[in-house]
C-alpha positions in Angstrom: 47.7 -101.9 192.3 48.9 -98.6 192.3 47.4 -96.7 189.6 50.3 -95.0 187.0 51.1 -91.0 187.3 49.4 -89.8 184.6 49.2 -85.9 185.3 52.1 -86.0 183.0 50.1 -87.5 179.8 47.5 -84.9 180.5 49.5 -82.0 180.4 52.1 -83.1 177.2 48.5 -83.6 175.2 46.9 -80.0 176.9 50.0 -78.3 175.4 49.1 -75.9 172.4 52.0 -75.8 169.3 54.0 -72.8 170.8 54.5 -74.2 174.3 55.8 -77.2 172.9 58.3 -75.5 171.2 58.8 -73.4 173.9 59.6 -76.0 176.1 61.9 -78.0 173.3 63.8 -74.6 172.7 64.2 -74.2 176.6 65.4 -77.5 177.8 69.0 -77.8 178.1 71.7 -80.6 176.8 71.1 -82.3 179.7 67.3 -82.3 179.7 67.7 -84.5 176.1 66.2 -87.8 177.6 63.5 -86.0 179.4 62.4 -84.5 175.7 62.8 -88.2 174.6 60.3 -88.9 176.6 58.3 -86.0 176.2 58.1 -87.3 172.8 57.7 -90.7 174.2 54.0 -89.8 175.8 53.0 -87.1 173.4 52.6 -90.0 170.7 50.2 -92.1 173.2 46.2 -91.1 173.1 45.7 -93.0 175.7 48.4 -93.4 178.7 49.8 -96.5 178.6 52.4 -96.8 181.0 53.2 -101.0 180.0 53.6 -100.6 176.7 55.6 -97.3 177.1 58.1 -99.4 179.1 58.1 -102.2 176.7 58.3 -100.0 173.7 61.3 -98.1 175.3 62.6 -100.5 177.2 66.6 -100.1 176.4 65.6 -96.0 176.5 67.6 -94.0 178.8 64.4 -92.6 180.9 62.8 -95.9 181.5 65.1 -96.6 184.4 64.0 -94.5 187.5 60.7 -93.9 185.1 58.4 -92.8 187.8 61.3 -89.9 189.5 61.7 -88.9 185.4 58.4 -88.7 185.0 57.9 -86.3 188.1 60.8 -84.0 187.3 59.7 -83.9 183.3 56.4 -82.4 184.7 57.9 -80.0 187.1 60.2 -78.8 184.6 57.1 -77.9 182.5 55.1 -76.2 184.3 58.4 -74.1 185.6 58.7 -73.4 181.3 55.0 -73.1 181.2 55.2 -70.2 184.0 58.4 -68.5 182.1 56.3 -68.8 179.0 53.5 -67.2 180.1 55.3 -64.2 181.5 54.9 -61.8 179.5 51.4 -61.6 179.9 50.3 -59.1 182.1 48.4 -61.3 184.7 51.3 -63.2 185.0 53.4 -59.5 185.0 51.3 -58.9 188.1 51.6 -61.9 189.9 55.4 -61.9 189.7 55.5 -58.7 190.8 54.2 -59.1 194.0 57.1 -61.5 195.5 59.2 -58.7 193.5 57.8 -56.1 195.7 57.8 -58.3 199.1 61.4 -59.2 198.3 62.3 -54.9 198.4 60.2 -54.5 201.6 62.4 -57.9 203.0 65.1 -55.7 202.3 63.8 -52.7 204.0 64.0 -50.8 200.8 60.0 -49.3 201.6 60.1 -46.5 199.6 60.9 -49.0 196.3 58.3 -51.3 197.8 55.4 -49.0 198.1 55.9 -47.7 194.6 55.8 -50.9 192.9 52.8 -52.2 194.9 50.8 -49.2 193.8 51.4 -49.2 190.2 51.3 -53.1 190.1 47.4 -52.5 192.2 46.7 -50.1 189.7 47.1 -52.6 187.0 45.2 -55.0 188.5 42.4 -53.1 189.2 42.2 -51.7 185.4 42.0 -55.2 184.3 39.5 -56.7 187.0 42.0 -58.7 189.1 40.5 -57.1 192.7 41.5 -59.7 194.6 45.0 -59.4 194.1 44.6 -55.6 194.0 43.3 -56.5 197.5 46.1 -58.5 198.3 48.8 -55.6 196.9 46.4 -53.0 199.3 47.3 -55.3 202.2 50.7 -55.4 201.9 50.8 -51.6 201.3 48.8 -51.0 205.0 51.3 -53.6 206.3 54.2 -51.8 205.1 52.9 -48.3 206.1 51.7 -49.3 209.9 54.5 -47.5 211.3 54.6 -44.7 209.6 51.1 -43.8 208.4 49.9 -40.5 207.6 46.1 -39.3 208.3 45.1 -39.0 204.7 47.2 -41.8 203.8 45.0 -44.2 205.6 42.2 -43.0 204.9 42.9 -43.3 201.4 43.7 -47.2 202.0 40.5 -47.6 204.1 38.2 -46.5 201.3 40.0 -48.1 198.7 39.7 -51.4 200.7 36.4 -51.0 201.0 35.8 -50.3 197.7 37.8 -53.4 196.2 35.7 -55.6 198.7 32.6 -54.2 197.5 34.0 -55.1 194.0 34.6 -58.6 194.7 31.4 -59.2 196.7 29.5 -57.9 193.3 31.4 -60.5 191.5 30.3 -63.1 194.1 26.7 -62.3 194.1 26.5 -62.4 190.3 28.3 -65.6 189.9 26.6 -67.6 192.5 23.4 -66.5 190.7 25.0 -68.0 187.2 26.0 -71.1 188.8 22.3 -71.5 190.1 20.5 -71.0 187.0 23.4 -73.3 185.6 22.0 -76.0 187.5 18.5 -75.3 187.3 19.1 -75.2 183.4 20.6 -78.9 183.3 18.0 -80.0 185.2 15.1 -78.9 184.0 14.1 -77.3 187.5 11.2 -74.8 186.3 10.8 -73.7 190.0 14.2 -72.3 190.7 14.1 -70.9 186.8 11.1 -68.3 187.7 12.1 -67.5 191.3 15.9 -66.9 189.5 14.4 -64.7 186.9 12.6 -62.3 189.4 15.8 -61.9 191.2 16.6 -58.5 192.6 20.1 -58.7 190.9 18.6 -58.9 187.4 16.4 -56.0 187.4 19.1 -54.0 186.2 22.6 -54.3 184.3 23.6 -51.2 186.5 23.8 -53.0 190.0 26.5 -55.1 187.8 29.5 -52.9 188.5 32.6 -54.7 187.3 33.5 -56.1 183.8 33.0 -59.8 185.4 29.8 -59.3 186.8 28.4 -58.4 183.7 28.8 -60.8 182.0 27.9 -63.4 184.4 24.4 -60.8 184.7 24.1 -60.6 180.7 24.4 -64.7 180.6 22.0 -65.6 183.1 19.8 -63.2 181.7 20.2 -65.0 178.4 19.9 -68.4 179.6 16.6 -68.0 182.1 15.5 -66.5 178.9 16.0 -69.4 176.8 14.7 -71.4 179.3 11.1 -69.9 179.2 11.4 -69.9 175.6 12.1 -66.5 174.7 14.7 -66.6 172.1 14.4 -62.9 170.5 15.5 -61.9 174.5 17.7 -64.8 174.9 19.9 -63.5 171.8 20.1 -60.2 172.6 21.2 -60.7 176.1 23.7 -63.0 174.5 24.8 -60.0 172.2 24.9 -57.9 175.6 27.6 -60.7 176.9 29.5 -60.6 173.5 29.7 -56.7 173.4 30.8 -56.5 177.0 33.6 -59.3 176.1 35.1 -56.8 173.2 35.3 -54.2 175.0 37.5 -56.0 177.4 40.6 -57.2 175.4 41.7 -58.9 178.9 38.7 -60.7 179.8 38.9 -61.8 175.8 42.3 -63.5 176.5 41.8 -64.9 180.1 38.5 -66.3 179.1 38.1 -67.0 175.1 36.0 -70.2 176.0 33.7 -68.4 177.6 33.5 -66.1 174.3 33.7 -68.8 171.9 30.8 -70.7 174.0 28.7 -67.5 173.9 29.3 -67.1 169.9 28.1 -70.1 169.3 24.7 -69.7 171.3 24.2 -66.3 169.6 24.6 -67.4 166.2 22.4 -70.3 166.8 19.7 -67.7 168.2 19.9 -66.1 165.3 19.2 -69.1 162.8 16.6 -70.4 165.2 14.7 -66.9 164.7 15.5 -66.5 160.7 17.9 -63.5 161.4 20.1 -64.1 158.2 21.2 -60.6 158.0 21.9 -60.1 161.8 23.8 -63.8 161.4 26.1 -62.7 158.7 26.9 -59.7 160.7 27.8 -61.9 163.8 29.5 -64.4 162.4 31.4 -61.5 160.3 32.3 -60.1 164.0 33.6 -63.0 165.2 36.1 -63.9 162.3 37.2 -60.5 162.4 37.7 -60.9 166.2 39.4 -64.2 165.7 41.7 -62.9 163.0 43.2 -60.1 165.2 45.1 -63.1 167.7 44.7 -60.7 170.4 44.1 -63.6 172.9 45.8 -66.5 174.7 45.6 -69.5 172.3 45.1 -72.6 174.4 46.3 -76.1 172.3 42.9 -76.6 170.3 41.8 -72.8 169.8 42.8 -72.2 165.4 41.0 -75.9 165.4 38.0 -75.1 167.3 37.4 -71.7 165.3 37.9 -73.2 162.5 35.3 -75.4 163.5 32.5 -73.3 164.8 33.1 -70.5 161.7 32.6 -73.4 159.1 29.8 -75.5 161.2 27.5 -72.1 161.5 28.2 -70.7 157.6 27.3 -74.3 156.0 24.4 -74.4 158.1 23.2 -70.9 157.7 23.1 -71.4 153.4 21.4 -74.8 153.6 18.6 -73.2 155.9 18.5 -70.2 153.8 19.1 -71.7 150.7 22.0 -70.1 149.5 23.3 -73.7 148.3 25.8 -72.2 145.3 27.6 -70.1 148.4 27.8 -72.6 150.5 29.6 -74.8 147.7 32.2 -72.0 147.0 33.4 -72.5 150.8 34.2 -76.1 150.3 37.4 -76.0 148.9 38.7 -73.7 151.6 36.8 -76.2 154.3 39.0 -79.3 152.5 42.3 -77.6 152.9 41.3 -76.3 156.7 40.1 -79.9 157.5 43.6 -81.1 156.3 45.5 -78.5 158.4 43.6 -79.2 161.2 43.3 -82.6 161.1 45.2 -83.8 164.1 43.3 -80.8 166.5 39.6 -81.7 165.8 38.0 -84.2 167.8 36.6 -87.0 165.8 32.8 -85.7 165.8 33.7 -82.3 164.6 35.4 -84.0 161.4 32.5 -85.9 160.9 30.3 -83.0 161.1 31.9 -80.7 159.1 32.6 -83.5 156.4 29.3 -84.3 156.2 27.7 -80.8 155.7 30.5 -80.8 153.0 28.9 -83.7 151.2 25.3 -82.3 152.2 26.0 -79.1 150.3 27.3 -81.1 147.4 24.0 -82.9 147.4 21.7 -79.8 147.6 24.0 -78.9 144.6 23.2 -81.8 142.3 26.8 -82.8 142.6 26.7 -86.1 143.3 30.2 -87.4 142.3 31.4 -84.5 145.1 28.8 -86.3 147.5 30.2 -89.2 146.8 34.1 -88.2 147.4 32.8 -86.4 150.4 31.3 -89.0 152.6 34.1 -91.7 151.1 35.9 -90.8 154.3 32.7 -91.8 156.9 31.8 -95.2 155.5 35.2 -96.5 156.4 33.1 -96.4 160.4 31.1 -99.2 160.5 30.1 -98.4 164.1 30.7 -95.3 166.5 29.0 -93.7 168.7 29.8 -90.5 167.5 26.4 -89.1 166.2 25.0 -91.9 164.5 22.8 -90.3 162.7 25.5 -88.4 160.4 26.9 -92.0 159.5 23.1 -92.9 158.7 22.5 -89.8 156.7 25.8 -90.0 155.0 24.8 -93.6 153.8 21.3 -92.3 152.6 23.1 -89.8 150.9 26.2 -91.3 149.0 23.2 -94.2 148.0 21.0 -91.5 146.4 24.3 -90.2 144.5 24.6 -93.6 143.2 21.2 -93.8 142.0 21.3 -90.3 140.2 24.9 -91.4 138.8 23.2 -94.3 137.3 25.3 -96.9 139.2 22.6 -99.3 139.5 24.2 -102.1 140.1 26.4 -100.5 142.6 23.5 -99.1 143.9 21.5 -102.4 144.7 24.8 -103.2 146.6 24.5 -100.1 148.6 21.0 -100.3 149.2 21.3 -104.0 150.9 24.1 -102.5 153.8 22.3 -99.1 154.1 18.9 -100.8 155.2 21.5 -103.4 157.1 23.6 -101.1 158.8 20.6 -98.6 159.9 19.1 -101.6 161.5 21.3 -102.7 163.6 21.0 -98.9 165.4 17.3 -98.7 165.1 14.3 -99.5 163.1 13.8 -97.5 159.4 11.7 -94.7 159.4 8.2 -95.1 157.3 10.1 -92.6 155.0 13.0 -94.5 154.4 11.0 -97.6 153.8 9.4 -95.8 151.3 12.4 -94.2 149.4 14.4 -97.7 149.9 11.3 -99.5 148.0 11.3 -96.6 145.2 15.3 -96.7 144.5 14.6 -100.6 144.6 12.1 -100.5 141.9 14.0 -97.7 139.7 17.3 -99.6 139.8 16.3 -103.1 139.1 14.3 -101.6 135.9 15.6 -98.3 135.1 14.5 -98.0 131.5 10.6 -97.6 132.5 8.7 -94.6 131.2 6.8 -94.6 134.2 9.9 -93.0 136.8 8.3 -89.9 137.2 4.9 -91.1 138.2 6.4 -93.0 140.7 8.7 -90.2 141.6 5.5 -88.3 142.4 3.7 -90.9 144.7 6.8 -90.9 146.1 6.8 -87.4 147.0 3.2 -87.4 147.9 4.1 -90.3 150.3 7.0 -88.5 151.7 5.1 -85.2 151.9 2.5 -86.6 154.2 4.9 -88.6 156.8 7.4 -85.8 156.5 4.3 -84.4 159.1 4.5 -87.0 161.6 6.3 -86.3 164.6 8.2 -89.3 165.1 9.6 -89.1 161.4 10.7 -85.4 161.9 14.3 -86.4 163.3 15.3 -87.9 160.0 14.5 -85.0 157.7 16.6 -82.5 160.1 19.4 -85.3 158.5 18.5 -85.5 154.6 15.7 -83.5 153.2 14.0 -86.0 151.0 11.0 -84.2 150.1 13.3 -81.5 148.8 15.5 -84.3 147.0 12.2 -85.4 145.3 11.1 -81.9 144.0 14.2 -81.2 142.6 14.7 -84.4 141.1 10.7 -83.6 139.0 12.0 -80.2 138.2 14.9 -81.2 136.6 
């Protein structure tokens, strides 16, 4: 069976807010049925071309589906082009059939003046291949006419782009390497990578481009051999290089976003709070300027990483109140981007939320935060945020005095961790104590078993196959607290 075009899906659902309505504003009277079925697709998750027809089977598209389908696509990438015009890559580009169209029309002197200030542009913003390309059609247009100096100028400057793009080359091909290396664990090709000639110094790196590809390697061989103070300074190298290029920021924020988020985690790794609040400070400030290309997730995924990395930083620092002022703002931003995140970033984010409230004491908060996550009974979307949530919101029952709730609770939490994997000593042990508490809560002896229960916890907290679990819930924090108070 033939499989159904589905470059079409693909591209409606890679679209950010202001191309769609780019694209909506654009289209023509006539184009109304093909927006119909923009609309049509955009709705699907998942392409579906059966029930599409079935669904819309008396709409005007579905006749002659698979041409409409084709022309709906060309049309947008035609808008997507127009859209995108304005940018100054895109400027470029254009330009050059411009210029080709004046030399067609024997107009050389028009020609040659737009290829040189369009070269020039490229060059300033590190596009040297199609500087080349703009160089070419310069010698072609000046063969017949071509003064001394004139080609001599054109020589040099070829060679000199050339040399450019062979840096870029040699710097990338050495990225993609340790790429691979990296992924696969290949220690070998890690330490003959890291005594490479090319990394010896950030000089023999001569364009923006090769650079950064030079500062990230660096970085990443570092982290590799377990360096981390080197690995994050090379990784602030990258960053710094990337702001002072407002071009490479646009034509490659993933790259930046990507980078952001390995620096920052250096910097918790190695207990930098200061230098982390100054980084992450950098990037919202960066972020907030919108001097860059938004792609169709980009508010949702820095929204994302600012939150995930704040959270984080006060609960391993212990700046718990400050982390609980940022909630509210974290509520409305889930909200707004609700429809952008992917499904493990909401889950995530909403369960350092009801962390935070925990750490906090708040345990009606917990409880409204992780109401959300128990309506999934089984993903496989980190597991172990759906098990920590449920350790969690059954603590908040406990210290809410919902024991009867609680005993409830405590029956599908051992359940539904079991049917993932077997309970950790030290949930056996905290499951037993909230057992005991609940069924008899008015004994005077709670604290003295709250302390053999810390004691317990204190001494398999150590072991290393229990360690996973307390990067989740803290228990043996939980417990002090809990005496102190």
């Amino acid at each position: 069976m033939k499989k159904p075009f589905t470059d079409l899906h693909e591209l409606i659902h890679s679209l950010c807010p202001a191309e769609k309505r780019y694209i909506r504003r654009t289209a023509s009277r006539q184009d109304t049925f093909f927006l119909q079925l923009f609309d049509a697709i955009a709705k699907q998750e998942i392409y579906d071309e059966a029930l599409l027809r079935k669904k819309y089977k008396s709409a005007p598209f579905i006749k002659n589906l698979a041409v409409n389908k084709k022309y709906l696509y060309e049309y947008m990438l035609n808008a997507l082009v127009q859209f995108r015009k304005k940018e100054e890559e895109y400027t470029i580009i254009e330009g050059m059939s411009m210029s080709q169209v004046l030399i067609d029309k024997e107009l050389e002197e028009q020609g040659e003046k737009k290829i040189i200030k369009l070269k020039e542009k490229a060059k300033k913003i590190g596009l040297y291949s199609i500087a080349h390309r703009f160089l070419e059609m310069q010698r072609e247009n000046c063969l017949a006419a071509c003064q001394p100096d004139e080609s001599h100028s054109i020589y040099h400057e070829g060679l000199e782009l050339q040399r450019s793009i062979s840096n870029i080359h040699e710097y990338w091909n050495i990225y993609i390497k340790s790429v691979h290396a990296y992924h696969n664990e290949d220690q070998n090709t890690l330490g003959q990578l890291k005594t490479s000639p090319l990394l010896k110094d950030a000089s023999l790196a001569h364009t923006t481009e090769s650079q950064l590809y030079f500062h990230r390697t660096k970085s990443m061989l570092s982290n590799a051999s377990g360096d981390l103070e080197n690995a994050k300074n090379e990784s602030l190298r990258y960053l710094n290089v990337f702001e002072k290029s407002p071009n490479y920021l646009s034509r490659f924020l993933d790259h930046y976003l990507k980078e952001n988020s390995n620096y920052l985690t250096y910097c918790l790794a190695l207990g930098k709070n200061n230098e982390f609040k100054k980084g992450i400070s950098k990037f919202k400030e960066k972020m907030s300027s919108g001097n860059f290309r938004k792609k169709r997730r980009t508010d949702a995924r820095v929204f994302n990483l600012t939150y995930t990395f704040e959270l984080n930083a006060h609960l391993q620092f212990n700046e718990w109140e400050e982390g609980k002022a940022k909630l509210p703002d974290l509520e409305k931003g889930l909200k707004i981007h609700e429809k952008q995140l992917t499904l493990q970033e909401t889950f995530s984010l909403r369960y350092l939320g009801a962390y935070t409230l925990f750490l906090n004491s708040d345990f009606k908060g917990v409880m409204d935060w992780v109401s959300p996550l128990m309506q999934f009974h089984r993903t496989n979307i980190l597991q172990s945020l759906l098990q920590g949530s449920r350790l969690i919101n059954l603590i908040a029952h406990y210290e809410e005095q919902n024991y009867e709730q609680g005993l409830q609770l405590l029956k599908t939490t051992r359940r539904y961790i079991k049917q993932s994997r077997d309970l950790y000593e030290s949930e056996k042990a905290l499951f037993e104590y909230l057992q005991n508490i609940m069924k008899a809560p008015h004994l005077n002896h709670i604290k003295a078993q709250t302390i053999r229960l810390l004691d317990k916890l204190m001494n398999l907290k150590r072991r290393p196959e229990e360690k996973e679990l307390y990067k989740i819930v803290n228990l043996t924090e939980w417990c002090e607290r809990r005496l102190l108070g």
